[in-house]
Structure formats: C-alpha cells, structure tokens
NUFIZA-50127 format. One record per residue (C-alpha): y, z, x. Coordinates in steps of 0.001 Angstrom, whole numbers, plus 500000, padded with zeros to 6 digits. Each point is the difference from the previous one (the first is absolute). Layout:
N
YZX...
END
This chain:
770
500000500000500000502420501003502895499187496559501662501068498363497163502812501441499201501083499473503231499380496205499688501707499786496670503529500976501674499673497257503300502330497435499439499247496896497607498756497042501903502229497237500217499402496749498044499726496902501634502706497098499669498047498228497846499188502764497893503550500592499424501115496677499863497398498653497576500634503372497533496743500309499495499334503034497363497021500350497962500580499045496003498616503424498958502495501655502651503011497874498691499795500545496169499556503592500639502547500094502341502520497783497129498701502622497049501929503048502753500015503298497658498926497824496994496013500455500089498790503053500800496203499058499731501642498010503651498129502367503009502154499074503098498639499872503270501791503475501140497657499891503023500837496778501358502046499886503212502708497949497439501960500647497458498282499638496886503019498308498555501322496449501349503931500697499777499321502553502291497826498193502469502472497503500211502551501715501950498905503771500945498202500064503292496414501563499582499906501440503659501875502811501616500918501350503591501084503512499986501638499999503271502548498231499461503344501906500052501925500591496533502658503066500908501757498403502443503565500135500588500612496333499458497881500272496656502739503246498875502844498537501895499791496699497553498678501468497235503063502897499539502669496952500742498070497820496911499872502661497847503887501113500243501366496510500636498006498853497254500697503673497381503652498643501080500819496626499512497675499922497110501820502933498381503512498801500723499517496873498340498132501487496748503420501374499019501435496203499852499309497146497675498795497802500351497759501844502901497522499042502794496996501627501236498249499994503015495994499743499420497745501626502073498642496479501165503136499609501712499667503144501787496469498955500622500616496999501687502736501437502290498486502931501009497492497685501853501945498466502464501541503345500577496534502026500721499247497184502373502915500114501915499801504132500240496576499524500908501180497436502983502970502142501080499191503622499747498720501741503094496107500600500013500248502907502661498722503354499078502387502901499402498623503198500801500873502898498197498134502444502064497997502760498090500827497748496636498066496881501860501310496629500344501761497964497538500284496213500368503416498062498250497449496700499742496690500599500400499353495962500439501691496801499730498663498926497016501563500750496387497168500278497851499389499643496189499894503909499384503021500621501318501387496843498116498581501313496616501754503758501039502893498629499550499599497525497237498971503388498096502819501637501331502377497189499254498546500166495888501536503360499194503806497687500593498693496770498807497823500693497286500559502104497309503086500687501521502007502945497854499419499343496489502055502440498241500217503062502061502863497913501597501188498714496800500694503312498554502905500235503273501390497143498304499578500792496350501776503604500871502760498330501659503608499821498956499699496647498675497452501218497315499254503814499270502095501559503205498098503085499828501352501073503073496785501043501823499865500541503589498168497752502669497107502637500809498982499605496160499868495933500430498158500817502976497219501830499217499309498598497014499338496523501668498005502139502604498163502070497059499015496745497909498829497890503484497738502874501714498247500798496279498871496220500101499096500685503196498119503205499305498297499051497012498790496423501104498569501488503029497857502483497505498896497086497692498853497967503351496004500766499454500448497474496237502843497920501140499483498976504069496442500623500996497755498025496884499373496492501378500967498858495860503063501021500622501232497201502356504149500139499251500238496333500163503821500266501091498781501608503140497910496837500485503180497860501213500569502722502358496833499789501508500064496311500072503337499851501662499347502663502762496370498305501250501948496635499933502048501725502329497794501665502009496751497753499876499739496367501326496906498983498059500115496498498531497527498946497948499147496629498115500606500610495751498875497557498071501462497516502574503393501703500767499968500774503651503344501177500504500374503760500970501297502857497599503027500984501964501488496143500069498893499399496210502227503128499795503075498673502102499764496670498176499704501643496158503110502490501756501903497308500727499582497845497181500318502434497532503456501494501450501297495947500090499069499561496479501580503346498443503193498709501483499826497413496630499504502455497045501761502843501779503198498403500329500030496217500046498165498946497456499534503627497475498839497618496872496227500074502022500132503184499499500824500472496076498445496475499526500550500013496058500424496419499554499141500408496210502941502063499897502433497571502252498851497348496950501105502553497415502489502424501532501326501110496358496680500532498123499503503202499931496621500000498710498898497672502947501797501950502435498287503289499160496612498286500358500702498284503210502661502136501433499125501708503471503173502432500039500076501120495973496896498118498709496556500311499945499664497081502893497110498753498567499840496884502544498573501137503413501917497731501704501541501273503283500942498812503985500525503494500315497920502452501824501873503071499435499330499440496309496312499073500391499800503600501811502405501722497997498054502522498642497096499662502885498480497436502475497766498262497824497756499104503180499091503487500283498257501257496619496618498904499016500374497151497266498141502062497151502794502418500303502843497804500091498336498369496961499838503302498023504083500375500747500268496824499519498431499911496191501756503321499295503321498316500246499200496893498518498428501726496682503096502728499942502989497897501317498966496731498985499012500841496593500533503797498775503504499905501102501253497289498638498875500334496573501783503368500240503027498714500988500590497170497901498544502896497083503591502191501274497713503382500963502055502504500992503058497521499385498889498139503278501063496715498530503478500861500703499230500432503746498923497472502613496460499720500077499211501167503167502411502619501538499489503251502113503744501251498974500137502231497042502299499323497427502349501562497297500088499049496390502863497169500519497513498582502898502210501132502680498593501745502885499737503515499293502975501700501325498138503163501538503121501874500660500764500221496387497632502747499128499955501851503009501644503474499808502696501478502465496705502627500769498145496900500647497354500487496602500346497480497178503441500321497868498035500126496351503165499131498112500936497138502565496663498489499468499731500285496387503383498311499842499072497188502524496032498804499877496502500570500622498886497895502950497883496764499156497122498501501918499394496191500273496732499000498594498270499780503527501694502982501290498634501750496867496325498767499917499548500397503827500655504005499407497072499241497622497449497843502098501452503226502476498807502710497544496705498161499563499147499902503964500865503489500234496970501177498213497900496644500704499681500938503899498623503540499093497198499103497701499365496587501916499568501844503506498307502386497933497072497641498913499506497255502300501092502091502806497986503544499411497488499691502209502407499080502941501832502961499590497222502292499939498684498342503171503011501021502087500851503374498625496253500854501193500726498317503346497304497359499044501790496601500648497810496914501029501834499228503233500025496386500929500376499312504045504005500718500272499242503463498583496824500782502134502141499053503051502814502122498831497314503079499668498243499364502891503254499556502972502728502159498398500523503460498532501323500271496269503164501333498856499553503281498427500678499917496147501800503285500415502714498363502392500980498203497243500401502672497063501395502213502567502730497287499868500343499650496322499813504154499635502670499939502467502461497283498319499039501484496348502005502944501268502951498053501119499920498214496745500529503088498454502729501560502164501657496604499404500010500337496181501031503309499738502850500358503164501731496691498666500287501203496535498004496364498741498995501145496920496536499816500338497465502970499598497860500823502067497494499191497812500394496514500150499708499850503491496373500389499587499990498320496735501019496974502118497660500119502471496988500098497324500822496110499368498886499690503606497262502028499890498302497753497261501221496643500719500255499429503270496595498873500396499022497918497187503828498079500720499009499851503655495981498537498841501722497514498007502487498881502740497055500093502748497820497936498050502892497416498355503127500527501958501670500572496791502297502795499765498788502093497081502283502642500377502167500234496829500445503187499965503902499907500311499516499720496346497943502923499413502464502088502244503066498829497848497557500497497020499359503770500460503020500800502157502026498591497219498386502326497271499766503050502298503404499879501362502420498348497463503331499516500879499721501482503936499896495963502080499777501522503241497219502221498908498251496839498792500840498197502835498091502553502398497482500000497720498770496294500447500372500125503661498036503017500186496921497908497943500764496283500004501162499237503706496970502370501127497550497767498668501994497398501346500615500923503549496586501232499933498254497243499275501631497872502507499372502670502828495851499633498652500409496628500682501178500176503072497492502556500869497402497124498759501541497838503183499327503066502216496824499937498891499181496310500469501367499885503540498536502759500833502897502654500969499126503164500652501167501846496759501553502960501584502303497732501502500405498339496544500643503360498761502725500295503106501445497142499798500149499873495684502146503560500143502306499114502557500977496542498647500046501632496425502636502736500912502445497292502514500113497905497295500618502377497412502985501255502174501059496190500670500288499431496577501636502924498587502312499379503044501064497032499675500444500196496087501547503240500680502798498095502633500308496914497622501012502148497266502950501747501578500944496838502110500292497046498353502584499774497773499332499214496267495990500067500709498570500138496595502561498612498381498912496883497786502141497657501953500166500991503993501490497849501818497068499751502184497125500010497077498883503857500888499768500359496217497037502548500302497863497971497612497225502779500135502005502900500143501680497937496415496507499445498522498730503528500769502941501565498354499822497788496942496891501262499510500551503649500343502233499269497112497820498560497694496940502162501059501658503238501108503529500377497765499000498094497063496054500587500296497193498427498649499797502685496857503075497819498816498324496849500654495461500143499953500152503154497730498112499538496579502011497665497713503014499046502693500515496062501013497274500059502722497398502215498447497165497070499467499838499687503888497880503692500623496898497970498253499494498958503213499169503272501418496726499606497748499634496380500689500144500514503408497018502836500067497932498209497855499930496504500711497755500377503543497770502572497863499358496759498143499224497435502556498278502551501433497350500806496813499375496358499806499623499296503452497379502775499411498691498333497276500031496457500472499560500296504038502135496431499908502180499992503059502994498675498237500804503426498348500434501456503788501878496941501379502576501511496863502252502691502126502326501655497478502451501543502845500747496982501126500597498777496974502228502474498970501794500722503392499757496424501403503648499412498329501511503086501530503042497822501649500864498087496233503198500004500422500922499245502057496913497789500654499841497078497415497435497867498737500223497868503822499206502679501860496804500371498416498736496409499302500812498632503731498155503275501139497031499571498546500102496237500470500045500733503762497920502194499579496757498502498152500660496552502903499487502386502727497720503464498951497817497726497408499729496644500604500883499295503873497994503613500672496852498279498311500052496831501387501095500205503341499040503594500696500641499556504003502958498937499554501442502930497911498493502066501933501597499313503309503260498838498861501160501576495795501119503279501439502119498482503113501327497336497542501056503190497983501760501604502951501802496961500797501589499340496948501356503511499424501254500197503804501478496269499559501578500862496752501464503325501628501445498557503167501835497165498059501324502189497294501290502541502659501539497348502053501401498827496837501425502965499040501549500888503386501388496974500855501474498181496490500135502741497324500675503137501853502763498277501741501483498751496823499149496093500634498783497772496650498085497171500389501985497259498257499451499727495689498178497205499069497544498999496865496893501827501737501616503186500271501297500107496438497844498288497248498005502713499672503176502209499275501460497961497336497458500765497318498903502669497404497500501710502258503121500788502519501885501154497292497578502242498400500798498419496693498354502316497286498078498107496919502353501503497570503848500402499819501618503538499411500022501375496743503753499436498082500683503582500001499847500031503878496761501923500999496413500347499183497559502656498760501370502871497885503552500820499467501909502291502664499054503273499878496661500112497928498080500425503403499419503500501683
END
C-alpha cells in the first residue's frame, strides 16, 4: 500500500507530440468529461496521474518540483509594488466616469519581464547572518512560475474584486451626498474589516471550494494558460496549427488592441450595431426590441469585445452553463418582460424599458435629496408630499429573478451537491494528482489561522460600530456575518464550477437591513458590506487560492502573501479615496470638470435611500406596488426540488443539464447588461466550448484559454491607451455618421411606450403613499 501510494504522487508522464498534437481522448473519457457536474453515475479517474477533467489538463501542469524558490525578495519586492500600484490607479480612476481599469492580465504580463530581469541582475552571493544562518537576495537566475503566480495572487486582491463597497461607503458619506462627517480611521478600518473577513472566511471554506478536483474555477484557467505560455516553450502540433501559444498570444494581443481602436472610438456604431434601429430611429416599439442602450437588443450583432465579455469571458464557462443563463434571459427578458411592460405593471409603461435609474412619479430621476432629513433619516412629510420611487420593468423583475436565486443556490447545493459537502467536512475528498502533490511536498495552513483572523476583525467590526456612533447594533454585526456563514460556499460551488457570479446577496442585505434598520442609511450601508462584499472578496481570494493550488505554491506562503496584499491594498484604497475626497475640488459633484463624478459612491447612496430611508416595508410589504415580486423566494426553493424529483424519477439527463441558479442569477448585470450582452455571449460561446471543443478537441485544448487571455489583455491595453492619451486629455475624435446613428434613435433616448398622464404624474395621487 505504502509503495503505491508513493507511486501515485510521482509526476505524470509526459505525452508525446503526437499524442498532444493529434488530441487523442477516448469517446467514453470525452462525453464524461463534456457532462462536468451533470452525471453523477460519471466515476472519474481520481487515480490517474491527470486531471480527470480536460479544461484542466489543458493548461495546469501535472508535475511539480518543490525546490524551487517562492519567498524570494524579487517575488515580494514585485508583488507589494503590483498590489499598491495596481489598489491605486485602479481606485483613483473608479471615482471618475467614464473610468478605466487595469486587469490583472496586464499585471500578469508585465510582471514577467520584470522577474526576469531581477532574476538577471540581483546578486546571487550568500549573506550570512551568523547564528540566524545565511540568507540569499536571489537564490538563482531563473524567475520561475511560482514566484510568477505569487504575485499574480498578490496582484488579485488590487485587480480583482477590487473594493466593492467598503470604499463606496467613503464616497456615499462624503459631502457631496450624506456628509456625515466621519473621520478617516472609520473609512479605514472598515475597508480593512470587510477585505480580511473575505480573507478569513474563504480560507475556512478552502476544504469544498479549492481542494475537490470538480471544482476547477474556470477563470483561473486563463491564468494558468497565460503563465505556462510564459514560462514553458513546448510547441505542439493541434489539429495542424503549429504555431506556439505565446506568439498565437502576441498575434490575438495585437490584433485585438488594433481592432478596439474602431468601436472604441472611431467607429462606436460596431459596438451598438442596431441597424434595425438606424432604419427606424423613431419607432419606439422597434427600438425597445432592438435597442442595445434602452432595449432589449434582441440582435446579437456586435464588433465589440467588451460587450461580448461584458458580463464574463464567454471562452471561459462550460457551454451547458452559458446555455442555462442564456435561456433564463431569453424566457424572462425576451418574453416575461415585455408582456409586462406593454401590460403597464407597476406603471412601467411610463418608463424606458430598460433602465437601472429609479424614477419618481413624473418619470424624472428620483431626486434623493428630497426626502432626506437634516438628521440624515427619511423626512416622512417631504416624501409623502413628493413620491414613492419607481423601478423600470427590468430593474424591477431582476430584484425578482434576484429573490429567486437567493433561495435556489441553498436547496440546489443542497441536493445535487450533498454528498460533496459531506465528503470534505469529514476530510474525505477524492484528490486528483494536483491535490496529492499538494499533500505530499507542502504543509497545510492551519484552519485556526484563519478564524483567528476573522475572531480578531469581528472585534474591530464592533469597536467600529459602536466608537463612530453608526447606528448599527451590535447585533447586526453578527447578524451580517451569518449571510457568510451560509452562502459563501454554495456561491463559491457555483462560481467554481460555471464562472458565474451567483452572489446576489446585495439584495438580501438591502432586503433585511432595510426591514431591521429603517430609516438609519449608514447603518444599512455597514450592514451589506459586512455580508455582501464578504462573500464577494471571499470568493475571489478562494479562487485565487485554486491558482495556488494548481501551481503548486506552498500554501503558507499563499496564506503570507494573501494577508499582506489584502491589508496594503485595503490601506491604498481607503488612501487614496480618502486624499481624492479632500483634494480635488468639486469631486462628486455631477458635473466635475474632470469627470470624478463618483459614479459608485452616487449609485451606493441612491440605494441606501431607497433600501435604508425609504425601506422595502414601503415598497415589497404585503399589498404595496412591489409586493408580487417575494413569490420568488418560493419559486426559487422549489423549482431545483423539482428537477431534482424527476431527475430521480425519470433518470433522463435533461432534467440535470436544467440548473435553476443560473437561471435565475445568470442576469445579475440586467441593467445595465441588455439583451447583446447575452446573445453575442453565448453565441461565442456555443462556437468555441460546444462545437469547436467537439470537433477539433486539440485544438481547444492548446489554444481556447490563451485565445481568452489575449483578447481581455488586447482589449485592456487599447482601452487604457485610449483613455490616457485622447479622453483623459480632453481630445475627441472628429463627429461623423459612425459615431452618432446609434444616438439619434429611441433606444438613446429611453423613449417610454406611453406618454405622461394629463394630470402630470403616475400612480396614486400625492400623498396617499406612506
């Protein structure tokens, strides 16, 4: 038994170049392989000295050498610059619109050259500490992939999910908006309390989230693909294609930052290709159907790749998930909503069609600053005497599809998932050859390092609420942090298996905040960082942990290198918001000279109106205007019980192909996301994951995910030169027919379907609402 242990854990044998180049895979292997999580009568080949799954083959190297050096000072050295330039820019530039961000592809790519050249330069001698040893600045001349994939981790925390709304809620307080006049050691450790719970609690949920082989986190895949391009100088014959990964790279690169050049400035009718609509510019029917800014955009014609990967690369999620997101919005967008609208529900009719603004009852945008007190709680007679706030009809439904994936992941997970989560929490995972390496070279990090964290923060958290006077009990401190507790791991399954976000709990947070703390914004504010941005951040951090774990870092230095990126970048950001704030004159204001219009900072106060000074009690209680929309609570926690019993039943595959989270949450973004963003996604999508992945398996196998990296990082470096050099400057590129058809129609103008009422406003007379 020893003997073979010991065998299973030497490294996989390499194939051959034909082999590779021929993609041969047995038929049995390959429709197993296509069904993923879909069949669980499937028995993969845990044993094997390869991944059972082929995404993962493709690109994460089945072989490890644990002497090669991670914590080295060129590895922290780069890694601490990435993560503070990168917290920086990227956080000075969220406070302007329109904005640019830095992807961590970008970071990727440069940190290369970088490593290399610290590797060439840095002296190799020995320093010797005496009775501490000897210490050596660079151990060897050659910057390896470990180190590389350090500091791609390290460069995540900046580039990634970035600061959601613990930074918002700096902007949201400021004077432009509520001015509560709170001090900068509030801002900061609340960015610093929300970012080290992610942390804490994604490093718990690591045993279900990082070390199953199921859960593969496609959006690491590109990663991985990108860094052994980089580091590896394999070339092998694909279905004919000889040339290598890293120059099918360059050349995708470079074509694909030359072409955005057309529908990013030159030529922006590509982009919002509504032709229909340039036929018709005054039909307002047509221009709801076809629109791509106010319409449903039900042509999936686009040159643009920024709104083919709006929501997500489509090259990255298997196709039988895209097509579940994909069917949930065509049956709800394409056909529920619509029939609603043109029905008037909830006096949509008077609205455009597809909006994220929230209106008043004249179809003005609501004027938040009406019903907000001098004390900073809602002003009951103002509001009574100016109007409840009005959702469009896709605004309004997409709190509904949100209500329905809240309880959908639970009893999903719960089902199809059970016997996965049993697995780990008895420390019985099948471990496929990444995670018998991992075991066999490397020692664990100790769960308790990780709750030590979060018992350490939860304290913070709770000197924070109660020294700065926010409003919040104490109580809902750990209130919060229950919404973590439960959904972090079924979100983060969901994500590792799709990569699509199913965290919508930003809507449960506003839900329950809103009922629990009426009429107290900052308190509701806190709230949802405290439970939404955990699962967030945390999720991302499990992901990255997933590209630890592929590459084979050691994951105490993971754990090192995790905490200290976390906390600089927390600090970055706060800081640099912080400076911003008291710096630039007019920041927040609507029209700043310079565009640093806080657009998130606006959108996360306009909420904290509706949800924490107005509240949902005045708007989803029993028998108010939005009322219908809990039903989907019960929908939502039914509907996989279903599929489930006749999956059970029947024993037909098609009822598990059906994946009601994705369903429901696939149409998070909508709006802003229209009806393009969906279609041209899963267009791409079902050419490359479905039909080029079945026919010329080799192919997609050495090149989909590198094709994937090069369009993001092509699409990045052009828009950022873009911005830097003609818009940020203040330069136009000269007005012509392609940069204005699609503007002069209904779906710019956000024409609604009917005119306003005579009287002047819809929905019941001033002053009837509470």
């Amino acid at each position: 038994m020893e003997s073979e242990k010991l065998e299973s854990l030497k490294p996989a044998p390499l194939q051959t170049d034909e082999e590779v180049g021929e993609g041969r895979l047995d038929k049995v292997e390959l429709d197993a392989a296509s069904q993923e999580e879909q069949d669980e009568n499937v028995e993969y080949d845990y044993d094997s000295h390869r991944s059972p799954f082929p995404e993962v083959r493709a690109v994460v190297p089945e072989t490890d050498d644990p002497t090669l050096p991670v914590s080295t000072v060129r590895m922290w050295v780069l890694g601490i610059i990435f993560t503070m330039f990168g917290s920086g820019i990227n956080q000075f530039f969220s406070l302007r619109y329109p904005s640019v961000h830095i992807v961590a592809l970008v970071a990727e790519l440069l940190a290369y050259p970088l490593g290399v050249f610290l590797a060439k330069t840095l002296p190799i001698t020995p320093i010797n500490l005496g009775p501490l040893g000897s210490f050596t600045i660079n151990p060897d001349r050659k910057f390896n992939i470990k180190e590389h994939a350090t500091i791609v981790i390290m460069s995540n925390v900046s580039f990634g999910y970035a600061s959601a709304d613990s930074t918002n809620i700096i902007q949201a307080s400021s004077k432009a908006f509520y001015n509560f006049g709170l001090s900068a050691g509030f801002y900061v450790l609340i960015v610093i309390c929300a970012q080290l719970l992610g942390f804490g609690v994604a490093g718990l949920t690591a045993p279900w989230l990082v070390e199953p082989a199921r859960i593969i986190w496609p959006g690491v895949l590109s990663n991985c693909a990108m860094l052994e391009t980089l580091h590896s100088r394999a070339n092998h014959i694909a279905d004919g294609w000889r040339i290598s990964r890293l120059r099918f790279f360059l050349y995708v690169m470079a074509g694909a930052f030359v072409w955005y050049w057309l529908p990013g400035l030159m030529f922006t009718a590509l982009s919002y290709f509504t032709f229909v609509c340039w036929i018709a510019p005054k039909n307002v029917i047509v221009n709801q159907l076809f629109g791509m800014q106010t319409g449903l955009g039900l042509s999936p014609i686009t040159f643009d790749w920024s709104q083919v990967a709006y929501n997500t690369n489509p090259l990255l999620s298997p196709s039988w998930a895209a097509m579940n997101v994909f069917a949930g919005f065509a049956v709800f967008y394409w056909v529920v909503v619509p029939v609603l609208y043109y029905k008037n529900v909830w006096f949509t009719a008077y609205l455009p069609l597809m909006t994220a603004d929230v209106y008043d009852n004249t179809g003005a945008t609501y004027n938040t600053s009406r019903v907000v007190a001098p004390d900073k709680t809602l002003d009951i007679a103002a509001y009574q005497n100016y109007s409840p706030p009005y959702l469009g009809m896709t605004f309004a439904f997409v709190y509904g599809l949100s209500f329905a994936s809240i309880t959908a992941v639970l009893t999903h997970i719960g089902f199809w998932h059970a016997r996965d989560l049993w697995a780990a929490l008895k420390g019985r995972n099948r471990l496929d050859i990444h995670a018998r390496l991992m075991r066999a070279s490397y020692k664990t990090t100790p769960w308790y390092w990780y709750a030590a964290i979060i018992l350490v923060i939860l304290g913070v958290s709770i000197a924070v609420v109660e020294v700065y006077g926010t409003k919040l009990p104490v109580y809902g401190v750990f209130l919060a942090l229950i919404i973590p507790a439960v959904y972090m791991i079924p979100c983060g399954i969901v994500q590792g298996i799709t990569n699509v976000d199913a965290n919508q709990l930003n809507v449960l947070a506003e839900f329950i905040g809103g009922y629990l703390f009426e009429g107290r914004p900052l308190a509701n504010m806190i709230f949802k960082i405290l439970s939404t941005d955990v699962v967030g951040q945390g999720v991302f951090f499990a992901m990255d942990m997933k590209l630890a774990h592929y590459l084979k870092v050691p994951p105490r230095i993971c754990f090192a290198a995790q905490g200290i990126a976390t906390l600089l970048g927390a600090l970055t950001q706060a800081g640099v918001t912080i400076w911003m704030l008291g710096n630039i004159e007019d920041i927040c204001e609507q029209h700043q000279s310079d565009g640093f219009s806080c657009p998130n900072g606006r959108t996360v106060y306009s909420s904290s109106v509706i949800w924490g000074l107005v509240g949902p009690r005045r708007l989803y209680s029993a028998g108010k205007i939005y009322s219908g929309l809990l039903h989907f609570f019960w929908i939502g926690a039914v509907a996989p019980l279903i599929t489930y019993g006749l999956y059970r039943v029947t024993r037909r595959k098609f009822w598990k192909l059906i994946n009601w989270p994705l369903i429901f949450v696939g149409t998070y973004n909508v709006p802003p996301a229209t009806g393009i963003n969906y279609s041209s996604w899963a267009l791409v999508n079902f050419i490359f994951n479905y039909f080029i992945r079945r026919r010329f398996f080799a192919w997609w196998t050495k090149y989909n995910y590198i094709l994937a990296a090069a369009l993001d990082t092509g699409l990045a470096l052009s828009g950022i030169v873009i911005f830097f050099c003609i818009s940020y400057p203040g330069a136009v590129f000269p007005s012509w027919w392609g940069n204005t058809v699609y503007l002069n129609t209904a779906d710019a103008e956000g024409v609604s379907w009917l005119p306003m009422p005579e009287k002047g406003y819809f929905g019941p007379a001033n002053g009837t609402w509470t």
